[in-house]
Kinemage of the C-alpha trace (Angstrom):
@kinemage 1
@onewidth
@group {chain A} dominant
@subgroup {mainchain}
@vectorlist {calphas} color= white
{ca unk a 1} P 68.722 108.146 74.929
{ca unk a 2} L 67.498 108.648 78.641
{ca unk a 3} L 66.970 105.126 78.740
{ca unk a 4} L 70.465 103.842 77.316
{ca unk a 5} L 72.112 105.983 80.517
{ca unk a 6} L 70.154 104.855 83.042
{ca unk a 7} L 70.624 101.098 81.788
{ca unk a 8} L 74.280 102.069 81.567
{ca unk a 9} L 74.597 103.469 85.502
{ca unk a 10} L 72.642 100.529 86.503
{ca unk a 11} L 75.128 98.392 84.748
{ca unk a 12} L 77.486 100.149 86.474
{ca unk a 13} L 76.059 100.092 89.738
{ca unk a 14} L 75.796 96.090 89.658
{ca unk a 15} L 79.590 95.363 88.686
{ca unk a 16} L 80.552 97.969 91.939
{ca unk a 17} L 78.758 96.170 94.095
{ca unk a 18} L 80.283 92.825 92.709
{ca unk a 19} L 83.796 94.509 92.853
{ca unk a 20} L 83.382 95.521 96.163
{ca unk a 21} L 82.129 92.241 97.516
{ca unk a 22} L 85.402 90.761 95.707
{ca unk a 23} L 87.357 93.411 97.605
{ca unk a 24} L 85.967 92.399 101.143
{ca unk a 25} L 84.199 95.773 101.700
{ca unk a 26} L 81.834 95.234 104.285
{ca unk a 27} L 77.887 95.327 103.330
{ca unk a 28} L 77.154 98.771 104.123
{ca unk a 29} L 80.609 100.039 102.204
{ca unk a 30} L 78.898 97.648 98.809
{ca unk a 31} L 75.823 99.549 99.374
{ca unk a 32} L 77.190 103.008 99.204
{ca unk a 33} L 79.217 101.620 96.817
{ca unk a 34} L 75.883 100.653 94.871
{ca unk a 35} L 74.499 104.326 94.887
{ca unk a 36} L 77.524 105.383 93.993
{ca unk a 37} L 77.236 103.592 90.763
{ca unk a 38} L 73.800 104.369 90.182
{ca unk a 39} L 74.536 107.753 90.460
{ca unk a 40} L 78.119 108.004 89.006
{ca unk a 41} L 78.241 105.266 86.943
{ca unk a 42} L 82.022 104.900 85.050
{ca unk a 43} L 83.511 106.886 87.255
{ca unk a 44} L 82.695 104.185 90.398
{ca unk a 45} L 84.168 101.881 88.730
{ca unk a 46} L 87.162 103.459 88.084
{ca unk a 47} L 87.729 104.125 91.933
{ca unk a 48} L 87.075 100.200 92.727
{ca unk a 49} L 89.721 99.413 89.346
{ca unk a 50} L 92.533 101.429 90.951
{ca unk a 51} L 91.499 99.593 93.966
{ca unk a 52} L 92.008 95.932 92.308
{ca unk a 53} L 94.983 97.117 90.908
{ca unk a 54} L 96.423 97.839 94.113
{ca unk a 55} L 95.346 94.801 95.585
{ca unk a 56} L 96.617 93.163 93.033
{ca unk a 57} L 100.021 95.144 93.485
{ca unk a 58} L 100.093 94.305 97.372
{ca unk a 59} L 99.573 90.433 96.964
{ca unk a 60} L 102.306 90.008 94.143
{ca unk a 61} L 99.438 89.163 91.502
{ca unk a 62} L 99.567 89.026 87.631
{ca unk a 63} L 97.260 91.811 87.225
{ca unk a 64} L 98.971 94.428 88.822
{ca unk a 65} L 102.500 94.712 86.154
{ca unk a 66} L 102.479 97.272 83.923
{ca unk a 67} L 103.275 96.587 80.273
């Protein structure tokens, strides 16, 4: 069980850093960004989702409309 959590919060960890590089956080922002996912897991990448979303929002993208 131990091992399926830290799997998941690594899992985690390497999609934040991937979000935040897609974001245009600056290296030292991915790496905090990195522990944070290690450490929180889910909840970092809820932060950087509401984050895209935004993005999305402020650039007139697909992604951001609510259905």
């Amino acid at each position: 069980m131990k091992e399926a959590i830290v799997v998941s919060n690594l899992s985690c960890a390497i999609v934040s850093a991937k979000w935040a590089l897609d974001l245009g956080f600056s290296q030292v922002r991915q790496i905090i960004i990195l522990i944070g996912g290690l450490i929180l897991g889910p909840l970092m990448l809820l932060v950087l989702y509401v984050y895209l979303i935004q993005k999305a929002k402020g650039e007139g993208q697909p992604g951001s409309k609510i259905v």
